[in-house]
Structures are given as structure tokens and as C-alpha cells.
N, C-alpha and C positions, 0 to 999 in steps of 0.2 A: 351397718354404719357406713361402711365405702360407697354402697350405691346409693344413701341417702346422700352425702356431699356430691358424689358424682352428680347424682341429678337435679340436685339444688343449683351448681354451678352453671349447668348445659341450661337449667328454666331461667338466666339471670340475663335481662334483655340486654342490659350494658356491655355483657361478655362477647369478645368475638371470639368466634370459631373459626380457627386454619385450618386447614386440609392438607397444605404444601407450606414450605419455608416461602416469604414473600419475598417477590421479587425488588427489584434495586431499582429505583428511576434514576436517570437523567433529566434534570428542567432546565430549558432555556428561557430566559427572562430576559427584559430590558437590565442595566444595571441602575439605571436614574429614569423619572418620569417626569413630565414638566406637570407642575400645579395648573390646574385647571381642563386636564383630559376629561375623556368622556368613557374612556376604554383602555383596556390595555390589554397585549399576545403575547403568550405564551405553549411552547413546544414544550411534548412531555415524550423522552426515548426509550428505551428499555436500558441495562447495565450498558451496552455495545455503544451507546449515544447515537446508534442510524435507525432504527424499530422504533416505529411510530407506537406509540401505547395509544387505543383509541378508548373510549369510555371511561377515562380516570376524570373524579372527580375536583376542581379547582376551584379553590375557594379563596378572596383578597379581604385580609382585614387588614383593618385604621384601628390604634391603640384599642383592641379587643371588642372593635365594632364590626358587623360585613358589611363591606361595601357591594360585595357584588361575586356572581360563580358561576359554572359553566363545566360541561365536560369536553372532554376532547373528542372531537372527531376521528375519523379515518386513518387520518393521515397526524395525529397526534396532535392538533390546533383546537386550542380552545380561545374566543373572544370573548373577555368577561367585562361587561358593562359596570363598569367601576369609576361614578362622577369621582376625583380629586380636587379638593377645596386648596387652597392654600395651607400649610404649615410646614412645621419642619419634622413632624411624625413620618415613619417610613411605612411602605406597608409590608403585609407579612403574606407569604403567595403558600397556601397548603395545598399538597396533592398528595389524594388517597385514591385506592378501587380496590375491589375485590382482587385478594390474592397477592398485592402490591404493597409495600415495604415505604409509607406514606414520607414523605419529604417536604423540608421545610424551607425558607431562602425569603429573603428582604429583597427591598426594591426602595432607593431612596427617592425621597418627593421633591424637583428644586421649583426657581423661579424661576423658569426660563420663558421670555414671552413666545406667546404661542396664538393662531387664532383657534379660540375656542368655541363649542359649539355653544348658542343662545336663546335661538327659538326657533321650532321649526313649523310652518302650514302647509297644512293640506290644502288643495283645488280638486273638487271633483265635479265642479258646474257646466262642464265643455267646454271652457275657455283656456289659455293658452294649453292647447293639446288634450289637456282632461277629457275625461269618459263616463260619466255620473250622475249618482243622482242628488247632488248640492247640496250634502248633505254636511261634507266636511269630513266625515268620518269613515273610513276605510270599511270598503264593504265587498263580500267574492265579487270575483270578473270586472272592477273597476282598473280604470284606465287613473294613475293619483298627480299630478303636478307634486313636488316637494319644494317646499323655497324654503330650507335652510338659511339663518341668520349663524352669523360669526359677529364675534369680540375679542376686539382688540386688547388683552389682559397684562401687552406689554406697558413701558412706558414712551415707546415713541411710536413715531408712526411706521405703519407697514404699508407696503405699497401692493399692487393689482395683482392681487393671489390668482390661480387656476387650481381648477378641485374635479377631481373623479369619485363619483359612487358605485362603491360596491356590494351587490345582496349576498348577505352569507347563509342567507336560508332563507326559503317562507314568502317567496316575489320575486318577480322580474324587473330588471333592470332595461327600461328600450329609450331614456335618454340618459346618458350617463357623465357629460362634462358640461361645466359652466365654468364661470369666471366671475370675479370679486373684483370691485373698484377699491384702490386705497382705501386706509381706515385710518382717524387719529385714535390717541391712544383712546384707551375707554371708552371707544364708541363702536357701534353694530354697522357691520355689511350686509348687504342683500346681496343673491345672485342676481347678474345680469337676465339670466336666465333660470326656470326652474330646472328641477331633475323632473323625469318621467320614468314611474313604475308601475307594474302592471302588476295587482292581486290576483292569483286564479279562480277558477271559479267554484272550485271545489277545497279553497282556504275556510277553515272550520272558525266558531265562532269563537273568541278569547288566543286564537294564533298570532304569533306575535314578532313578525318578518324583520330579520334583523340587517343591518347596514355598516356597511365602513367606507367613511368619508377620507379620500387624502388631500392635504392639501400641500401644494407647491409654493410660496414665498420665497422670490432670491434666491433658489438652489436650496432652499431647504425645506424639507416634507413634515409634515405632523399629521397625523390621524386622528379618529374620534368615530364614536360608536354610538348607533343609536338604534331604536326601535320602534315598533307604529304597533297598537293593536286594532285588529280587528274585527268587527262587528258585524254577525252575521245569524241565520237560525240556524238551531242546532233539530236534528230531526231523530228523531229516535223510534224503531219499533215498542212500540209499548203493549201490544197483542197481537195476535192472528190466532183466525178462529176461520173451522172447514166447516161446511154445509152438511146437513145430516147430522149423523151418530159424531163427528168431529174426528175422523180418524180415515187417512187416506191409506186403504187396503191397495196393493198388489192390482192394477188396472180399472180402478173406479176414477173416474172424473168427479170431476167437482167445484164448487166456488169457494173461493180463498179469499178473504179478508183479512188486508194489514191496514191495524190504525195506529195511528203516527203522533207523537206528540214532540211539540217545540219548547224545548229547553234553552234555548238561544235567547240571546238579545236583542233579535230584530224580526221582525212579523213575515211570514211563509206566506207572499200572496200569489195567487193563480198557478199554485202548486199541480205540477204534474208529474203522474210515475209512470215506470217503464218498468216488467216483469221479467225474468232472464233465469233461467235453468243452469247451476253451476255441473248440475252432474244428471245430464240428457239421459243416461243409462237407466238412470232408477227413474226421473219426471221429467214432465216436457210441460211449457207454458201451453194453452188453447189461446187464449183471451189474456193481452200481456200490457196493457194501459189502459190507467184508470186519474181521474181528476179527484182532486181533495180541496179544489178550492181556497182559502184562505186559512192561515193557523196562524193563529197571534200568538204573542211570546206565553207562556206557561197553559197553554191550550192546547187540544187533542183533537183529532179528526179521525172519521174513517172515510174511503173512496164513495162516490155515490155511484158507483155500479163496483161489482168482484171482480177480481182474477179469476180464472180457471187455468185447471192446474189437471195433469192425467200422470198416474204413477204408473209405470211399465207395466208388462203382465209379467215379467219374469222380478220384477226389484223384490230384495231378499227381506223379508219380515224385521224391521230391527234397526235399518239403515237407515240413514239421514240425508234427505233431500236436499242440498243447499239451494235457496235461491237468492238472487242480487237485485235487490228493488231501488231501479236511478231515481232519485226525484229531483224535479228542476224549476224553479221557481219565475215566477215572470222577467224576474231584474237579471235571470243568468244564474242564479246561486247552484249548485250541484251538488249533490251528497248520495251516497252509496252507504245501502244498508243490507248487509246481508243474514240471512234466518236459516232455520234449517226445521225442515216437518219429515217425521220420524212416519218410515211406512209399517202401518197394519201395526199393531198391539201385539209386544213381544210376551211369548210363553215357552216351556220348554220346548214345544215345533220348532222353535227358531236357530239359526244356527249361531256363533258365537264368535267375534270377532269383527273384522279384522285388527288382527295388532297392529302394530307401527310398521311390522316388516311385510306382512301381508299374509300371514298364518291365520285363519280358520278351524271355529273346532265343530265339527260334525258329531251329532250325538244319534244313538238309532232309533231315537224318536223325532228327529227331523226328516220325516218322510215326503215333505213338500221339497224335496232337495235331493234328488236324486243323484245327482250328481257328486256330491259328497257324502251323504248320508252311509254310514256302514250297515251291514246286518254283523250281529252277534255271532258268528262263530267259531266258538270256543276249540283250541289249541292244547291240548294235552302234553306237557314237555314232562312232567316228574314221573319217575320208574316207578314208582308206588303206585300211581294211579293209570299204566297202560301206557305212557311215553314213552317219550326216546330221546330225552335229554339227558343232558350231562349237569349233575348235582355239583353245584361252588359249594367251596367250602369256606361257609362264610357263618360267621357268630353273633352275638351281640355286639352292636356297632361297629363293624366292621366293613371292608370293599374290599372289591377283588376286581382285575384289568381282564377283558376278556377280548380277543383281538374278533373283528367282524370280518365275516366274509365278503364283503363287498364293501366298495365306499360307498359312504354314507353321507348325502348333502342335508347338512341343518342349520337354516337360517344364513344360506349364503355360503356358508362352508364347509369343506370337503374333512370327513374322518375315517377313519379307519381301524380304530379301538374306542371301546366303552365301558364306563366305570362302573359297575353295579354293587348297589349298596344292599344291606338286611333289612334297611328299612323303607323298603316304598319305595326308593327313586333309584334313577343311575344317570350317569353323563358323560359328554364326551371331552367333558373339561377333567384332564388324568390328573390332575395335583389331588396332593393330600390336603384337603381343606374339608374333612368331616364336621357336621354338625349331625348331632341325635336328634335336635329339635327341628320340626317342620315352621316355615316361617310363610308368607304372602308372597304373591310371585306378582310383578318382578321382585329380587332382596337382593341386596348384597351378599347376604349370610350364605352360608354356603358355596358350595362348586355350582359354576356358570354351566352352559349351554345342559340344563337342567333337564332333563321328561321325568316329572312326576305323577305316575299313576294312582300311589299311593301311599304320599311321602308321613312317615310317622314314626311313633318311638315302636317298633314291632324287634319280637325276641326269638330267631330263629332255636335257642335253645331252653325254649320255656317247658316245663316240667309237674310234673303232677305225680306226687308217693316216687319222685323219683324214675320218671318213666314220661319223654318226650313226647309232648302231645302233637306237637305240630309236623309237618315233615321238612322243607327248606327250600331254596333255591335253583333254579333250575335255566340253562338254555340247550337249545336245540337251535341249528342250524336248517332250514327245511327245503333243501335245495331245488325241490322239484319247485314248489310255489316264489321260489324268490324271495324268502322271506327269514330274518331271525327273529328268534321268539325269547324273552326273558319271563318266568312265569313263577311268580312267590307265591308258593304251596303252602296253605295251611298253617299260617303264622299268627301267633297270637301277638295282643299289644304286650309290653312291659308291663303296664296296671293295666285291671280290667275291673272291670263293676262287676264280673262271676269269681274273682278268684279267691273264692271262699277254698276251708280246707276239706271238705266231705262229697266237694263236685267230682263227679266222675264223668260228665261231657263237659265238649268246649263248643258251642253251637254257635261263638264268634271268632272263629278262628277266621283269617280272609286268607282269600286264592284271588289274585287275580296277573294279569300278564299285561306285558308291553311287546307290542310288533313292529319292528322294521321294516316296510316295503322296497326294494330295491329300485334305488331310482332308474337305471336301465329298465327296467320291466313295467315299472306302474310310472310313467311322467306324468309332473305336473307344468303350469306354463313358465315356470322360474328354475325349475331343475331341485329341486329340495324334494328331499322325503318324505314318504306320506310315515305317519308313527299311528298306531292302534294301542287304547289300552282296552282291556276288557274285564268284566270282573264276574266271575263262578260263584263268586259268597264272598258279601263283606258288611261288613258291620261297622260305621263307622262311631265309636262310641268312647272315644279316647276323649273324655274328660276332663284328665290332668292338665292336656298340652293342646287346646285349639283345637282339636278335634284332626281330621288329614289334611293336607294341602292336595290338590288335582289341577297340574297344569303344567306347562313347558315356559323356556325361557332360553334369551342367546347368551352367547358366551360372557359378553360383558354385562351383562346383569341389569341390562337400563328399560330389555323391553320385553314383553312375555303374555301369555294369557291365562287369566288364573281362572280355574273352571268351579272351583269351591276352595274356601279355607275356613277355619273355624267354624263349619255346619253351616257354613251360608254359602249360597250359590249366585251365579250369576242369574238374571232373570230366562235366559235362554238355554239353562243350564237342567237338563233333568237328573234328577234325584239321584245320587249311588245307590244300586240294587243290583239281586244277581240278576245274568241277562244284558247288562248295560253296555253296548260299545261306543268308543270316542275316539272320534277318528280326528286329527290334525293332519292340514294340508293347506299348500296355499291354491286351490283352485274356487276359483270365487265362486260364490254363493250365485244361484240364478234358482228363485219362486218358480218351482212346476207340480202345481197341485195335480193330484189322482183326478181324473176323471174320464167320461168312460164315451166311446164313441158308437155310432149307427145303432142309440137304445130301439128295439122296436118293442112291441104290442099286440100279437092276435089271438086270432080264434082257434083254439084246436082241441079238439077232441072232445068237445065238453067243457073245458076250460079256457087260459088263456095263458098263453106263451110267453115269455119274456124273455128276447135274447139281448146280449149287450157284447161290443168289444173294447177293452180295455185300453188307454191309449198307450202303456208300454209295457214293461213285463217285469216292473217292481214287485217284489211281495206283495200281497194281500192278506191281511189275517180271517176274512171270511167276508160276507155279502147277509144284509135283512134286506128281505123285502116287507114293504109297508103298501098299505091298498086300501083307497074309501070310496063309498060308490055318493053318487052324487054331491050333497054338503056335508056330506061327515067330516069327521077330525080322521085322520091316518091313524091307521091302527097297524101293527106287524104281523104280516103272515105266520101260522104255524109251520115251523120249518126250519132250518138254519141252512147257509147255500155255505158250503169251500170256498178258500180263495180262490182253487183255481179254476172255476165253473163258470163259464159265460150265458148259461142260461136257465130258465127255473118255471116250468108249469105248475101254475095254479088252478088245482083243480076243483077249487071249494067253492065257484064262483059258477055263475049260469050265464053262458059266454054270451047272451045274446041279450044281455045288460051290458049299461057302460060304465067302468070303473078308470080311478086315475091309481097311478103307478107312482112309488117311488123308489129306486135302489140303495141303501147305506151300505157302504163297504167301509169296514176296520182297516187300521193300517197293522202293522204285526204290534204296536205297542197298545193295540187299542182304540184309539181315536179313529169316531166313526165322520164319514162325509155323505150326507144323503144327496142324491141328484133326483130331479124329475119336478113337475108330476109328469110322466108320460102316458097318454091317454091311452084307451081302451076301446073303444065307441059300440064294442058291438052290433046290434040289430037297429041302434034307435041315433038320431041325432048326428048324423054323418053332414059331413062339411059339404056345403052346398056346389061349392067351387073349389076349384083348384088357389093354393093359395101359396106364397112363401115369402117368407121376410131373416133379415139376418138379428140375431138374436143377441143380446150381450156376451162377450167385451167385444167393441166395433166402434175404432180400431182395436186390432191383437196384435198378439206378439207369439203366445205360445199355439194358440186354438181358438177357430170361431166355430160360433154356434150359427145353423141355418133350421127353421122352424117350419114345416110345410105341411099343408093338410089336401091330400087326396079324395073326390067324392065318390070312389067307386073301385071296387077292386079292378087291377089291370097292372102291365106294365109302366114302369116309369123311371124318368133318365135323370139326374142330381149333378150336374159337372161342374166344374170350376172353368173359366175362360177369365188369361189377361187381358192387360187394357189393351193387346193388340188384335187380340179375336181369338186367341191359339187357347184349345181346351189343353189345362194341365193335370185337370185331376179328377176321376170319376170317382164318386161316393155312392150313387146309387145308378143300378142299372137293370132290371127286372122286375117281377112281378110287385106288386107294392100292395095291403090290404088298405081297404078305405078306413080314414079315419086321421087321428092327427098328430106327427113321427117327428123326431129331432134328428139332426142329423149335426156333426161333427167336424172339423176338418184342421190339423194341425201343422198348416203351410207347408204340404209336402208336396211334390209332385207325383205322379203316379211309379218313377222310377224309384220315388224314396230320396231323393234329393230334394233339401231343403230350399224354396222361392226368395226370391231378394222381397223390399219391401216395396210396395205399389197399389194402387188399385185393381181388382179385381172383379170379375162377376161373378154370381153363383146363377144356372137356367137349370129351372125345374119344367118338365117334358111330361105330361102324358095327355095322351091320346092325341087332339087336335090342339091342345093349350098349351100355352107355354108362362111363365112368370120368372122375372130378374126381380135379383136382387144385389146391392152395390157391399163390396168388403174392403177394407181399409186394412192391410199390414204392413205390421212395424215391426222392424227387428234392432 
């Protein structure tokens, strides 16, 4: 019944919710208004009366009418356009905002003559000073004449006022004084002269640039408040769509299409765009303007030629391209739209992140990511199973303070003791704020600067006839590697879908561990700590309660990355399983697929050879080789190759046919990548000429490919020369079999030193020929 009212009251849209006691304004007001303003200011302070409150809201009612609102600015000023008629009704000035203790105050209305404001016209035909197109109506990048009318609302006459405008927002002011000839009573002035103000050119359609008029009679000033709207197209992305399959992979080029539709009130003629890269790292424009012609108002277009658009070779699977597309209309109008194209189709290969701070979570099945990416292995701390840890003694719901051997930077700050709980998590936030239940990361609930490996209702002293099934808690300090380890042995959940009473196993009992990397030893580029969790056996199968939370978070509880909760994952998230490591760090993500360099193909022994080198010395979980002779489909060799085997005679083949090649290498979770076909030529069909060309991705980033076909067995030479003439890098230098070979080249120099970005050449050498080809790197 409590949390029925509770949460009757919190769903009840009328109701506000505080957080803090509200704070106290101060308002400064006129105390009297003369009948017939157009405007009227007002200052809002904090309790101190010098603290500008900016954003409180200000609202002016007439006997429970609104005339007119406004919030405050900056600097605490709000002008709230509130026409005053004559009477003797006061009005009534409210100010409220979030958090703010809302305050009420009058303002009386008298007769005091005044000139008030009457009519005002636009000029935008080019004449006195104007800049337009005579249309009357305020439109971006116009140059406006104002000629403001005044009335005389006293009863006698007023003599030759002088008047300044000024823009409170939303326009330039570049003439700003006139003057006013006498006026009898009840009758209108004109300025001698107009005002001159300038609309930008990127003022949106329905903007609505606001003015304060003063004016000077006799020694005495009155103001009055007004506003102009503006008329202009409104341009909006309404799709973009990529060429091909519609998904811009890790270094494919391509054409981009944004079509654009006007939601504005004025017609988009001789529209043109400009294309702009917000984040050059992951894409770069090719091809960066394009024409769209005319868009009338409630009308769409697209360009009559694409953008082109090239995603890096290293941009991280996952990430979001921003670009910023100008458009700019014949009449000057301006408008910026920016979009964002998400590179290559995220799956568990992906890595996870970035948060708000800049933590990354690395799983070891993102093997395209070597740089983050962990390998699995597993850390033995509990005495029962061959450790050398030290058993907490910790129970059902309970934590214990365990002090670390080194500090520990997370999320920007330095600690030096860690709270570890029974159930799944620990942190370095020490206060006692237990919860048993696991919640979404980021939450409030709970202790801050969170690592959750495997936050859940789990019962280190769960029992069966009386007799502990599980074992408990454990760390180890592991001084050689630089590393502490926290590692929950063998703990079951509090309920389980086994815990019938005749079970004599527990085959979901979960083991898994959280690692510490010392930031002295393992740095990343912000100084924070790398954290591992990994998991021996786990079963996530808590029903009762959401199932486990897996993820970290900062101390203040606003920002974090949740890697699963309630049995759903993120999409770049792979699966909880034994085997599984997650690695958090903030060292960014950079795309470097497996692939493999200088494949060759010949004849030997009867067979045919196939050697390949690896381009680094990540893991492999093994090598298929697949081989079809002529138009067949690929088929897989009998055979299975090591990961760590860079070569494989096939000897089931009659070497002096010509067969194509391809290699598939697994990564350790599996996922295979086939490369080739690399040819075979044997006895028959050998390449007439010496040949070579630079092969896709060109431009690179991480590795080009160069493609060359040899007509005859012999030596032959493969180099790299800059655009200055200087060879940097040999790939091939010796005997070469005929036929037609891939060659590799991962912008190194021959010392192993990585190349700046430039043009380059590749010269293929044998005998009396020779063949260039031109390469493009970008780093």
C-alpha cells in the first residue's frame, strides 16, 4: 500500500519534485509603469541581492490575463514584452525556475504621458540604406530600414524627442539614433530618419530579434520593446543514404547522399552545399559540394551529383562519423546541418564505448583491436584450487576494506584502498552504502566509482545437507606482474532454478575475478587504470532479480559503461561464457584487422607450397586452407594448419596445373577471415608480361596492398621509394617463381619505423622491366 501512494504521487504530472530546499530570489521591478508601454525590466538576484539568477522564468499578468514572459539571462535580465493599455489594474510580475523558491510582487499601472510605440515599417528595397529583396519582410542576411512611429498618449504637446535602439538578441544594430519632431497631443511622429539593422545570415526561420527603443523628451527617458519576425527556409536532413550495401566499413570510399527538405516559410533557391568532416580521424570528405537547385517551402530535394566520403582504415567499428553540411541559398541565407554515419555494423568484434570520460571496454573477442583487445588468462587466487590468495572473510551481504598495493587511478582519480563485496562488485568508493540488488550502470543506488564484474544477489555461504558448496573470496597481490587480483570462487546465487533438495551438484556455481593493472607499469594516454574482469564458470541465470549487471562507473554516479544488465547486452558486447575476458581502458580503439603479408604460391615437390607472414604476432586460433582449380567454388583442404604455422604443402594437387588459393585464419574465439585468391599458375597460363598495380585500400592507413605478376621464373626486386626518390622499404628481393603473387606493405620502413603520410611509389624490377605503381598514405 506505501508504494502504491508512493508511486501514484511521483506519476501525478501536476506534482513537483525538489531535490534541494528552493532557493530565495530577489526581484527588482519598476515600482509604477506608465499606461501605454510596450515592455517592461526586470532583475532577478539570488537571497545575497548581487547573484544574477539567469534562466528563471518571468511571467506579467493583467487581472489573471498574461500579457507577456521571458527568462532571464546571464546576467539576471529579463525584457518581457508586455503591451500596457490604460486602467487602473496593477500588474502582477511571477518568478519561478527549477530549484527556485518562486516570488510574487505588483507593479502599478499610472497615466503618465509617454511617447508610445504605434507602428512600425520595414524597408528592404535599397533605398534609404536597405539591402533587399522588397519584400517588406525580414529575411537572413538583410540589410532592414526601421521607421518606428510614436504617440503622443499625453494630453499636451511634446516637443523634438531623440531615440536609441537597442538589439537584445537575434540582429545587428549598424544605425542606431534618430530623432522625433514635436508631436500634438494624439497624434503620431515619424523618425527624421530610419533605424538600420542587419539580420544574419544564418537567422533561422520563425526567429524573432528582439529591440529596446529609448527615448529622450526634456530630460526624460521612456523605453518600449518590440520585435520583427523573421522569414526564412528552414532546411532539414530528412535522409542520407551510402552507395552499395549502405554501410560505410573501416576504409571503403563511397558516395553519400543527403536529401534535404524545407520546412520554412520561404522557398531555398540556387541552394548550394559544402561537406565538412567533424571528426577527420574516423572520415575524410573526397568530393565536398554539391547543388540542390531550388526547394520550395514543404518540398524535398536531393543534390544532383553525391558527396564522397572515405572512412579511415583504422576507424573503430561502432563509431560515429560526424559531418557538417553548409548550405547557402542564392539570396545569402545560411544554415548548418550536421549528421552522423556510424562506421561498419556493430557485433560482438566491436569494442564498447566510449563513455563520457573516455573508458573503453575491450572484450577477447574483439580481435580486430589489438591494441585493447585482452587474451583470457586466467588467475588462480583461491587455496583450494592451487592459489596464493588470501580468503576475506566475507558472508552474505556483506564487504570488507582491503588496502591495494599501489595507487590506483580510476576515472581521473587516485586510490589507494578497495571495497569488495560477496556479491559481484567492489569499489573504491569506502562508505557503507550496501545494496544486495544489482541495478543499471550508470545508478545512483549503490557505492560509486563501481567495477562490476558480476554484480548479483550471490551467497558465499550457500549449503546443501548442511555442507558448503561453494568456496569464497579471495585476493592476491601478484607482485611480479604488477598486478592485484580479486577472484569469487565458486559462489552460488541466493535462489537458483537447481535448488531443489535431492541435488548433490552445483554446475552453476560462478568463479570469476577482477584485475588491477598498475598504472606505473601498464600506462594508458590519461593515466587511469587498465581493470580485467574474467570469468572460469558462470551462469548467469538469476531470475528473481534482472539477471547480473557487468560494467564500471565514477564516483559520482552520472557516467559509466554498462556491458550487460538484465541478460541484455550491449550490441558490441559478447556473451558471458567461461573463457571470457573484459578488459576497461581508456586507450582508444583503432580497426586493425588480421591479415597476412608476402602470401606466396609454388611448385614443390609434387605439390604446391604456400607460405605466408603474418602481419603481427596476435594470437591465432588456427589457418583453412581452401583451393579450386579453374571455375570451381572453393572447397577446403584436408588438413587443419596451427596458428602458429606460416606455411602448408599441398600435396594432393598436380603441381603443374593452375590452382587459386585462399587462406582463412580463426581468431582464438573463432571468427574466421579468409584472404586470397592467390594464384598457383603452374605449367600453363603464366602472365605474359611483367605487371603491377596497387591493390585496395589506396589511400591506407594501416597496409597496402601491391599485386604483381611475374612471366618467368628469376630474380626480382619489390621496393618502396618516396616522393623524393629515396627507397624505404624492400618487400621482395630474390628469386620470384612465375606466375601472379600479392605482396603487402604496412607503412614501415625497412628499420621498422613507422612513414609520415605522403605519396609514395612501389618499382617492380625483373630482368630488363621494370613497373611503378603510385600509393597514397594516411595516417
Amino acid at each position: 500500500e506505501f508504494y502504491f501512494y508512493i508511486y501514484s504521487l511521483l506519476g501525478d504530472p501536476a506534482m513537483e519534485i525538489w531535490t534541494a530546499p528552493p532557493r530565495p530570489l530577489v526581484v527588482e521591478t519598476p515600482s509604477a509603469i506608465p499606461a501605454g508601454s510596450s515592455s517592461l525590466e526586470i532583475r532577478v538576484f539570488a537571497e545575497d541581492g548581487t547573484t544574477p539568477v539567469p534562466d528563471a522564468r518571468v511571467g506579467v499578468t493583467r487581472g489573471g490575463q498574461l500579457v507577456g514572459a521571458a527568462f532571464t539571462d546571464a546576467d539576471g535580465f529579463a525584457s518581457v514584452l508586455a503591451p500596457i493599455p490604460p486602467g487602473e489594474t496593477a500588474l502582477r510580475v511571477t518568478v519561478t525556475g527549477t530549484g527556485l523558491l518562486p516570488r510574487r510582487t505588483e507593479i502599478a499601472v499610472e497615466s503618465t504621458p509617454i511617447l508610445a510605440l504605434d507602428a512600425i515599417e520595414l524597408v528592404d528595397d535599397g533605398t534609404v540604406g536597405s539591402v533587399g529583396n522588397g519584400d517588406g519582410i525580414p529575411n537572413p542576411g538583410e540589410t532592414i530600414a526601421l521607421r518606428v512611429g510614436l504617440r503622443n498618449q499625453g494630453p499636451d504637446m511634446i516637443a523634438a524627442a531623440a531615440a536609441t535602439l537597442e538589439a537584445l538578441w537575434g540582429a545587428e544594430v549598424i544605425g542606431a539614433q534618430t530623432s522625433y519632431p514635436g508631436v500634438q497631443a494624439g497624434d503620431r511622429t515619424d523618425p527624421e530618419s530610419p533605424f538600420l539593422i542587419r539580420i544574419a545570415e544564418t537567422a533561422e526561420d520563425g526567429m524573432t530579434p528582439r529591440f529596446r527603443l529609448r527615448v529622450v523628451e526634456d530630460g526624460t527617458e521612456s523605453t518600449a520593446g518590440f520585435q520583427i519576425d523573421v522569414v526564412a527556409p528552414a532546411l532539414v536532413r530528412r535522409a542520407h543514404t551510402l552507395a552499395g550495401d549502405a554501410v560505410l566499413d573501416p576504409g571503403e570510399t563511397t558516395d553519400l547522399t543527403v536529401a534535404l527538405e524545407n520546412g520554412g516559410r520561404r522557398t531555398a533557391s540556387d541552394l548550394q552545399a559544402v561537406l565538412r568532416s567533424e571528426t577527420p580521424a574516423l572520415a575524410s570528405v573526397i568530393e565536398a559540394t554539391a547543388s540542390y537547385g531550388t526547394i520550395d517551402v514543404g518540398e524535398s530535394a536531393e543534390p544532383a551529383t553525391s558527396f564522397r566520403i572515405r572512412a579511415a582504415d583504422d576507424a573503430p567499428i561502432g563509431q560515429g562519423a560526424v559531418f557538417t553540411l553548409t548550405t547557402t541559398t542564392g539570396e545569402g541565407y545560411v544554415a548548418q546541418i550536421s549528421f552522423t554515419v556510424p562506421i561498419g555494423s556493430v557485433d560482438y568484434r566491436a569494442p564498447l564505448g566510449p563513455d563520457a570520460y573516455g573508458y573503453w571496454a575491450y572484450d577477447s573477442a574483439d580481435t580486430d583491436y589489438p591494441d585493447g583487445a585482452p587474451l583470457y588468462d586466467w588467475i588462480s587466487c583461491s587455496t583450494a584450487y592451487g592459489g596464493s590468495g588470501t580468503r576475506l572473510d566475507l558472508h552474505d551481504n556483506t564487504e570488507v576494506v582491503v588496502d591495494l598495493p599501489f595507487p590506483f587511478v580510476y576515472y581521473g582519480k587516485s586510490y589507494d584502498a578497495l571495497l569488495v563485496a560477496d556479491n559481484g562488485w567492489a569499489s573504491f568508493d569506502l562508505t557503507d552504502d550496501f545494496d544486495y540488488y544489482n541495478w543499471s550502470i550508470p545508478n545512483t543506488y549503490g557505492n560509486g566509482a563501481l567495477l562490476a564484474p558480476f554484480w548479483d544477489n550471490l551467497d558465499p555461504d550457500k549449503k546443501h545437507d548442511g555442507v558448503l558448496v561453494g568456496d569464497g573470496i579471495y585476493v592476491w597481490n601478484d607482485a611480479d606482474q604488477h598486478r592485484f587480483v580479486v577472484e569469487w570462487s565458486r559462489l552460488g546465487n541466493l535462489f537458483s532454478q537447481h535448488d531443489d533438495e535431492d541435488r548433490q551438484d552445483y554446475d552453476d556455481l560462478q568463479t570469476f575475478e577482477l584485475v588491477l593493472f598498475d598504472p606505473v607499469y601498464y600506462p594508458t594516454p590519461t593515466g587511469d587504470g587498465i581493470i580485467r574482469f574474467q570469468y572460469k564458470q558462470v551462469v548467469n541465470n538469476d531470475t528473481e532479480r534482472m539477471f547480473a549487471t557487468v560494467g564500471i562507473e565514477n564516483e559520482t554516479e552520472d557516467i559509466g559503461l554498462e556491458y550487460s544488465y538484465a541478460n541484455a547486452y550491449a550490441a558490441a558486447a559478447a556473451p558471458l561464457s567461461a573463457g571470457l575476458a573484459i578488459e576497461f581502458s581508456t586507450i582508444p580503439a583503432r580497426y586493425q584487422p588480421f591479415h597476412l603479408l608476402d602470401v606466396t604460391a609454388r611448385r614443390e615437390g609434387g605439390g604446391v607450397r604456400l607460405l605466408w607472414e603474418p602481419c603481427d604476432a596476435r594470437p591465432r586460433g588456427g589457418y583453412r586452407i581452401y583451393r579450386s582449380a579453374d571455375s570451381e567454388a572453393r572447397r577446403p583442404v584436408v588438413g587443419r594448419v596451427p596458428g602458429t604455422a606460416t606455411t602448408f604443402l599441398d600435396v594432393s594437387v598436380d603441381a603443374a596445373d593452375r590452382y587459386r588459393y585462399w587462406i582463412g585464419s580463426t581468431d582464438p574465439v573463432g571468427y574466421e577471415t579468409v584472404f586470397g585468391p592467390f594464384g598457383s599458375d603452374g605449367g600453363a597460363s603464366l602472365p605474359r608480361e611483367l605487371a603491377l598495380r596497387a591493390g585496395p585500400p589506396n589511400p591506407s592507413v594501416t597496409f597496402a596492398t601491391l599485386e604483381y605478376a611475374v612471366p618467368a621464373d628469376g630474380p626480382a626486386k619489390l621496393v618502396i621509394y618516396d616522393a623524393t626518390g629515396r627507397a624505404v622499404r624492400t618487400l621482395v628481393d630474390g628469386p620470384v617463381p612465375a606466375g601472379a603473387w600479392t605482396a603487402t606493405w604496412n607503412g614501415d620502413d625497412d628499420a621498422g619505423e613507422r612513414l609520415p603520410s605522403g605519396i609514395y611509389f612501389a618499382r617492380l624490377e625483373a630482368g630488363s622491366q621494370r613497373r611503378t605503381a603510385k600509393l597514397t598514405r594516411i595516417r
